[in-house]
MMTF fields as JSON, N, C-alpha, C and O atoms, coordinates in Angstrom:
{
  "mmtfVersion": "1.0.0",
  "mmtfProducer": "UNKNOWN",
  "numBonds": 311,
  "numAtoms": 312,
  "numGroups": 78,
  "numChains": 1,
  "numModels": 1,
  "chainsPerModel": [1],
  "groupsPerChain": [78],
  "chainIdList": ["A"],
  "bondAtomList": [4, 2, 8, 6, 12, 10, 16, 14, 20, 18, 24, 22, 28, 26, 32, 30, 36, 34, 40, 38, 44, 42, 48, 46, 52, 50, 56, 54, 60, 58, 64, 62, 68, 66, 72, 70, 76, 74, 80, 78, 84, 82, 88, 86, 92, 90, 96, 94, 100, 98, 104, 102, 108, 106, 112, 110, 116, 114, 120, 118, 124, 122, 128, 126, 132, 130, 136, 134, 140, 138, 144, 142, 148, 146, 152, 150, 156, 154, 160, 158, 164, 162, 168, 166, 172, 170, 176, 174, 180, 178, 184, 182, 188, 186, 192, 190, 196, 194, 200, 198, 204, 202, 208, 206, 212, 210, 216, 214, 220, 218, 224, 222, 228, 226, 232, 230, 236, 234, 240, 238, 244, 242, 248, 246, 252, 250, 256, 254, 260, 258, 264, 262, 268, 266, 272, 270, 276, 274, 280, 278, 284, 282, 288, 286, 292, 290, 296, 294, 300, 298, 304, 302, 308, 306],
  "bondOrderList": [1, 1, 1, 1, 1, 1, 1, 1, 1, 1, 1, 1, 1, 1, 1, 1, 1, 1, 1, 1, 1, 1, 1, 1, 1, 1, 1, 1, 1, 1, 1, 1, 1, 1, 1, 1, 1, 1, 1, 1, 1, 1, 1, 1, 1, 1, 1, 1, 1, 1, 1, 1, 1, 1, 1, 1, 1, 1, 1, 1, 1, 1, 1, 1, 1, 1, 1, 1, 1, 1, 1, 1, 1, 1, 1, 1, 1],
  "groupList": [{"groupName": "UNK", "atomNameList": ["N", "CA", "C", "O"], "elementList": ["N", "C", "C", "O"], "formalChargeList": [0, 0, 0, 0], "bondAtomList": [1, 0, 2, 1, 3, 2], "bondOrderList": [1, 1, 2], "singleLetterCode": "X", "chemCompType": "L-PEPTIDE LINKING"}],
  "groupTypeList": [0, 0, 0, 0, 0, 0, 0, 0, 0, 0, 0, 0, 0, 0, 0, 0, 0, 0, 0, 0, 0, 0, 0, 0, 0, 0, 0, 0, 0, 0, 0, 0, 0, 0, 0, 0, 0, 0, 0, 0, 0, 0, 0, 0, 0, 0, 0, 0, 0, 0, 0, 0, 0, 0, 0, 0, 0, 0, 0, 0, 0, 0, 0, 0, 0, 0, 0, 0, 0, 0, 0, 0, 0, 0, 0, 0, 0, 0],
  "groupIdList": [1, 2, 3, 4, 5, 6, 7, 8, 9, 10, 11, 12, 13, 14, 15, 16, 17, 18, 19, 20, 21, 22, 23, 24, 25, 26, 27, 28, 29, 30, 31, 32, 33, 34, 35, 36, 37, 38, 39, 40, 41, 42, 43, 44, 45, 46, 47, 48, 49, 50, 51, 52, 53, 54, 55, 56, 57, 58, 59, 60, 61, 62, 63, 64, 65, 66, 67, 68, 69, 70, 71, 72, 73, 74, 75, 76, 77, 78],
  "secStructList": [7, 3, 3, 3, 3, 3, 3, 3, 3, 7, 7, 6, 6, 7, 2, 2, 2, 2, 6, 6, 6, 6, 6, 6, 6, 6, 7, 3, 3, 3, 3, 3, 3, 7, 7, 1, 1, 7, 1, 3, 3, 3, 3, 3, 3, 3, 7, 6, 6, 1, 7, 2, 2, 2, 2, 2, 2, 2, 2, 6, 6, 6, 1, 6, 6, 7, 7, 3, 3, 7, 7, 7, 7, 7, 7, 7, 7, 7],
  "xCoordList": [-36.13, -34.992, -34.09, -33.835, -33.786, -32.72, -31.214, -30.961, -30.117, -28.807, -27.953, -27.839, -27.334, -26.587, -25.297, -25.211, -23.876, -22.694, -22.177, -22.247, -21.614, -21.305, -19.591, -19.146, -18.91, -17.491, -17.185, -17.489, -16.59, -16.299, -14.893, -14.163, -14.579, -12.991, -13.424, -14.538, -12.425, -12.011, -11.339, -11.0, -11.059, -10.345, -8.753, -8.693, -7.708, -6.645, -6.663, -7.115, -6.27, -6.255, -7.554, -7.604, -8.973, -9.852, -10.971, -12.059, -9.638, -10.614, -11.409, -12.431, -10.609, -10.874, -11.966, -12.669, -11.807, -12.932, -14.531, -15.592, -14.474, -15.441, -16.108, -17.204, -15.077, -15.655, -15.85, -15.965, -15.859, -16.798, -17.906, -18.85, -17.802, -19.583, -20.233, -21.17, -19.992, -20.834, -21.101, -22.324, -20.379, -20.339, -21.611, -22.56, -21.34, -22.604, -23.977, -25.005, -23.851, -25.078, -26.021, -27.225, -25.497, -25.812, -26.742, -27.851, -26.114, -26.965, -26.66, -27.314, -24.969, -24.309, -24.838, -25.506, -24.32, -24.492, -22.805, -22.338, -22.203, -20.838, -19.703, -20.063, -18.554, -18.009, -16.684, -16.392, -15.982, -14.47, -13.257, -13.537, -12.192, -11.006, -10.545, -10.348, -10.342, -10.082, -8.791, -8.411, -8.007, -7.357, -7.506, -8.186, -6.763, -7.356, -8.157, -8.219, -8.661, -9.458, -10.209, -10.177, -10.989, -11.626, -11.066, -10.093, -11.525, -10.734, -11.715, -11.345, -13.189, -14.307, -15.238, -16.147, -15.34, -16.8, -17.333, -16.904, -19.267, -20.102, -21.231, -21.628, -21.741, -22.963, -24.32, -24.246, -24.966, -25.981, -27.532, -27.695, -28.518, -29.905, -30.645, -30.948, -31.369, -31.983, -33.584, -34.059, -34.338, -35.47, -36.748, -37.0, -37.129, -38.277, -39.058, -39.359, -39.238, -39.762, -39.501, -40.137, -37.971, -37.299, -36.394, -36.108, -36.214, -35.468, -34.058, -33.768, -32.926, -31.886, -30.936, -30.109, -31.194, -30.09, -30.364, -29.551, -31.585, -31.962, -31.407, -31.06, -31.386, -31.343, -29.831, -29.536, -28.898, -27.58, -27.249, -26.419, -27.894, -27.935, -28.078, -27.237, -29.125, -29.28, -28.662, -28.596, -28.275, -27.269, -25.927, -25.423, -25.477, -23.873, -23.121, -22.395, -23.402, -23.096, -22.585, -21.652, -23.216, -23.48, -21.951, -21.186, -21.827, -20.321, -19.502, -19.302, -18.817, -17.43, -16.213, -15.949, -15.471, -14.488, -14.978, -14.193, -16.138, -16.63, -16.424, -17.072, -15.235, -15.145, -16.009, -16.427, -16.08, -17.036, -17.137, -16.327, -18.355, -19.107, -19.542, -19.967, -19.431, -19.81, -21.06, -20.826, -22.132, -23.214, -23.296, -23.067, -23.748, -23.634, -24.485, -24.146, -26.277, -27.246, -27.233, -26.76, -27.663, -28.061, -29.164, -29.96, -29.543, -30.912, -31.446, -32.651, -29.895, -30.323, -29.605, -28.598, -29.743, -28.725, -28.723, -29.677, -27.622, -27.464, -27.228, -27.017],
  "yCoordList": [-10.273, -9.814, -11.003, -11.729, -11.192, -12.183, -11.489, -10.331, -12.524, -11.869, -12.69, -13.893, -11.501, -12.042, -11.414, -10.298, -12.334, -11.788, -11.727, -12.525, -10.296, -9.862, -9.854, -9.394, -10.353, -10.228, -9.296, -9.562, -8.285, -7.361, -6.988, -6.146, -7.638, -6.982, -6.123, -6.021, -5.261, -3.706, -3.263, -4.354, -2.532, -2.262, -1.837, -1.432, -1.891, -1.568, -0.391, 0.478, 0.08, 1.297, 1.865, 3.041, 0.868, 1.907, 1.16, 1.407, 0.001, -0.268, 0.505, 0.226, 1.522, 2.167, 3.494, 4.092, 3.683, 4.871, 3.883, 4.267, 3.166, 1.77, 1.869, 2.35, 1.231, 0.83, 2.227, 2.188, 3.485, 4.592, 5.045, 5.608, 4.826, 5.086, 3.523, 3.336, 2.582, 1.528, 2.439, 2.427, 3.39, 3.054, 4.465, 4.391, 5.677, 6.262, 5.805, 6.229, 4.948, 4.292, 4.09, 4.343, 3.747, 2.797, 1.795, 1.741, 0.851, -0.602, -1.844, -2.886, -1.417, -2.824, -2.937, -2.099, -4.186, -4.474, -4.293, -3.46, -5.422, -4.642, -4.85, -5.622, -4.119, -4.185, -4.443, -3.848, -5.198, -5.494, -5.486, -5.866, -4.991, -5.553, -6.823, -7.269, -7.473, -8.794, -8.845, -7.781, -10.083, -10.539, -11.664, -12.476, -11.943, -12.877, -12.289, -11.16, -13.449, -12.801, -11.402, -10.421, -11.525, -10.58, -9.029, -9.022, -8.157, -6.599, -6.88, -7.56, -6.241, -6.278, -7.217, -7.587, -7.706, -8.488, -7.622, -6.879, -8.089, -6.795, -7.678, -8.496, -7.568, -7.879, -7.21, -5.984, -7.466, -6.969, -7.51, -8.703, -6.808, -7.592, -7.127, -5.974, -7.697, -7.315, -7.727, -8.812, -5.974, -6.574, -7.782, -8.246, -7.949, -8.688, -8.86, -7.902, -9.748, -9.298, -9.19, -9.646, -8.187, -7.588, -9.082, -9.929, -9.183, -9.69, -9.096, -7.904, -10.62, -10.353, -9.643, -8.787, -10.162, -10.13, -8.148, -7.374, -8.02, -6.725, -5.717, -4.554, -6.085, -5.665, -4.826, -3.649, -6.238, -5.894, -5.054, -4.163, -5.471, -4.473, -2.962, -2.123, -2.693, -1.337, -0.339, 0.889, -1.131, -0.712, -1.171, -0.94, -1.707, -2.586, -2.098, -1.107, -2.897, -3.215, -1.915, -1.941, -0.616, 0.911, 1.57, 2.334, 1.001, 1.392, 1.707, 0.781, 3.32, 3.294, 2.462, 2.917, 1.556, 0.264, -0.501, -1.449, -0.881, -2.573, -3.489, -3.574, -3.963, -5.125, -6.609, -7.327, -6.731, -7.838, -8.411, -8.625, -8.588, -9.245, -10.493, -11.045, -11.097, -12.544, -12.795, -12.825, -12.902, -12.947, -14.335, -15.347, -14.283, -15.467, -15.939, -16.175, -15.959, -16.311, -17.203, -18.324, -16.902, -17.409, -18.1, -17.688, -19.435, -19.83, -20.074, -20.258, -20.129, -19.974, -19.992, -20.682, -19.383, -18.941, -19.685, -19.639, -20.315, -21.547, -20.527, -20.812],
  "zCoordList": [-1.171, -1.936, -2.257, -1.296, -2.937, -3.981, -3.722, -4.055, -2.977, -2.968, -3.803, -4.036, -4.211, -5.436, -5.259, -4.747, -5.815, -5.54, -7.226, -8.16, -7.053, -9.139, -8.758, -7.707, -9.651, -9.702, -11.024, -12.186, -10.596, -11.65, -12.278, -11.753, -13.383, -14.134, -14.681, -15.194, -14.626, -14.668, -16.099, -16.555, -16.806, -17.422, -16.893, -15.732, -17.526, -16.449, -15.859, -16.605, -14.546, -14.167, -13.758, -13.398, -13.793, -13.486, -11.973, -11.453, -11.77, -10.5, -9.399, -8.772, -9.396, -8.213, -8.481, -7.667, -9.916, -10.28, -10.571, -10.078, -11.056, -10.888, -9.553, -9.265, -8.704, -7.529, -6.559, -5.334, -7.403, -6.725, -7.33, -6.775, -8.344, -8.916, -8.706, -9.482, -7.99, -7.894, -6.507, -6.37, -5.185, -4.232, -4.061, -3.28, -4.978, -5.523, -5.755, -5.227, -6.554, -6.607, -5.389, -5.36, -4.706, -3.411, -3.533, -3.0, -4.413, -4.624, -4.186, -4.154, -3.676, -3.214, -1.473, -0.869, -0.967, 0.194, 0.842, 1.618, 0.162, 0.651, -1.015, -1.904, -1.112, -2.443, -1.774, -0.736, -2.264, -1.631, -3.363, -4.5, -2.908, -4.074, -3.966, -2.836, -4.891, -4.816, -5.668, -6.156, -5.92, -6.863, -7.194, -6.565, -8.458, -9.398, -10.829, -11.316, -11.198, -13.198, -12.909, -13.652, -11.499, -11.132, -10.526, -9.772, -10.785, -9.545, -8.338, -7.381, -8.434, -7.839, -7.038, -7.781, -5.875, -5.618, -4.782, -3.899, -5.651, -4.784, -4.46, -5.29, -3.362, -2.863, -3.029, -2.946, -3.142, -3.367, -3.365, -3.62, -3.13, -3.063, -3.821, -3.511, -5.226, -6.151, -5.61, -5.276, -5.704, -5.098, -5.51, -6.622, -4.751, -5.211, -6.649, -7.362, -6.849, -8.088, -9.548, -10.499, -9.482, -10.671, -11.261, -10.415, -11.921, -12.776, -12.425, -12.33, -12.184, -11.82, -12.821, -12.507, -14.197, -15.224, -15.933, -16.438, -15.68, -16.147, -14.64, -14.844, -13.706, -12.556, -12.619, -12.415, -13.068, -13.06, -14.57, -14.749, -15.248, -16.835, -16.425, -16.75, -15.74, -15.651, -14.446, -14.49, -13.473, -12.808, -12.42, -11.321, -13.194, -12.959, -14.251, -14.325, -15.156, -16.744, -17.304, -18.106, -16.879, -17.854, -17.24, -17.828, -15.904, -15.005, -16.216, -17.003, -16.567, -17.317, -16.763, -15.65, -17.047, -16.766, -16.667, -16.698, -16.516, -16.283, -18.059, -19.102, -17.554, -18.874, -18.743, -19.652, -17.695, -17.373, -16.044, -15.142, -16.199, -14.931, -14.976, -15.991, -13.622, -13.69, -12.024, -10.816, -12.72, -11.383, -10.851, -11.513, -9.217, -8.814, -7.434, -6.275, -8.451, -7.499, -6.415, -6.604, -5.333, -3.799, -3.936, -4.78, -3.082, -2.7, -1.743, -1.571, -0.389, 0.658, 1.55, 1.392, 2.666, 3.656, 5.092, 5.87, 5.309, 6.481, 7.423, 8.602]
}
């Protein structure tokens, strides 16, 4: 599995309905509120195999409030 950390801005007002249909999903590893450009950081492990950018297309991206995301591949863990 490939871990990858997605930073997610929100539209105004909808951080928190966002960060419950990500929590529906159940795709993240862990999802925290942040501040700064970003509302959202989510963890997550895209399996084997799949393609990261389609990975997050078909389950991140479709989120009602997600104005944008910024992904941020791993290669290895100390």
């Amino acid at each position: 599995m490939t871990c990858v950390f997605v930073q997610i801005r929100c539209r105004p007002a909808t951080a928190y309905k966002v960060a419950d249909a990500i929590a529906l999903r159940e795709i993240h590893s862990e999802l925290y509120s942040t501040s700064g450009d970003y509302d959202l950081l989510m963890k997550l492990y895209v399996p084997e195999g799949q393609d990261v950018g389609h990975y997050i297309n078909e389950n991140v991206a479709d989120i009602d409030g997600i104005e944008r995301t910024l992904t941020t591949l791993t290669f290895k863990a100390f």
